[in-house]
C-alpha positions, 0 to 999 in steps of 0.5 A: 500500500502506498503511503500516498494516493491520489483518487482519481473519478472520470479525469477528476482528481478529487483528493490526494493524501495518505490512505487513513486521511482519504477514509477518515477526512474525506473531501467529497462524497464520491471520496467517502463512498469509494474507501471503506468496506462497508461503504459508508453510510450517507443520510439525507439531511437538512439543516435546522435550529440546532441540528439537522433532521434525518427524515423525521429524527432530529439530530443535535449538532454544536455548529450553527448550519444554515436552516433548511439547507440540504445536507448528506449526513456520513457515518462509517458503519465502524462508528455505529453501535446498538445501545441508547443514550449512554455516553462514550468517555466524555461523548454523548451518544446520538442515537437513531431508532431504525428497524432491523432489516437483516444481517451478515454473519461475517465471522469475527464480525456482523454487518447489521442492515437497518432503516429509519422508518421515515427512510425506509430505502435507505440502508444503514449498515453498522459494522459490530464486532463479536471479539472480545469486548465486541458484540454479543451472542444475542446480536444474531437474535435482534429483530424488530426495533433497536436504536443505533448509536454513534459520536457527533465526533463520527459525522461528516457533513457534506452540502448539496453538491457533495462537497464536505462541510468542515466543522473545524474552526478553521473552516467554520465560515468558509462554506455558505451552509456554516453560519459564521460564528466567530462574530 
């Protein structure tokens, strides 16, 4: 594996850095969706007071967004977990109600196909673990409702056209869809 790579989509080069920079900070939604096994999990958002809404579940974020601007949502499958509103060492957990679709026994892991009930087409896949410290036995039996959990700290953000939205301070007034907030 290279230690640098650049993407390359139709004569388009969309991104050059190191492998974990392209999976972890991508640049672009074609980006996010062509690293990664799952591919990555892309919700159709809209911005709010105070958040986003993803089909009918709000989701709080810490950064002003424009209202009603359109947005995509990304999460790695990695980064969901089952549980409720628990925290993650000083994170606090958003959590997502879906209904379970399927599952794909995988050996030392599971891939977990669900749906939020007001974006029933669109696959939300959680990745879990079944080593040690990972998933249970009883993940094989879930059916039904569950609620999916992730970090706010897991959200890539990207606008209409695809483009990420970064979120760091560094960027906050950079793209038309972060309200400026350095005023």
């Amino acid at each position: 594996m290279s230690d640098r790579v650049a993407l390359l989509q139709e004569g388009q080069l969309l991104q050059v850095g190191t492998p974990d920079d392209l999976y972890t900070d991508p640049d672009s939604l074609n980006v996010a969706r062509f690293i990664g096994s799952p591919e990555v999990n892309i919700l159709p958002a809209q911005a709010v007071q105070g958040g986003f809404n993803v089909g009918e579940q709000f989701i709080p974020f810490a950064h002003d967004l424009t209202p009603r601007s359109d947005l995509f949502l990304g999460v790695r499958p990695e980064d969901l977990m089952i549980g409720g509103s628990q925290a993650l060492g000083a994170q606090q957990m958003i959590t997502l109600p879906v209904t379970h679709k399927s599952q794909e026994d995988l050996g030392g892991e599971i891939i977990l196909h669900t749906a939020l009930k007001s974006l029933p087409d669109v696959d939300i896949r959680a990745r879990l673990q079944k080593a040690a410290g990972g998933v249970d036995a009883n993940i094989r039996n879930l059916r039904g409702e569950i609620t999916l959990a992730f970090t706010a700290s897991a959200i890539r953000l990207f606008d209409g056209a695809g483009q990420r939205i970064r979120t760091d301070e560094g960027a906050v007034a950079t793209h038309p869809a972060l309200k400026e907030i350095a005023q």
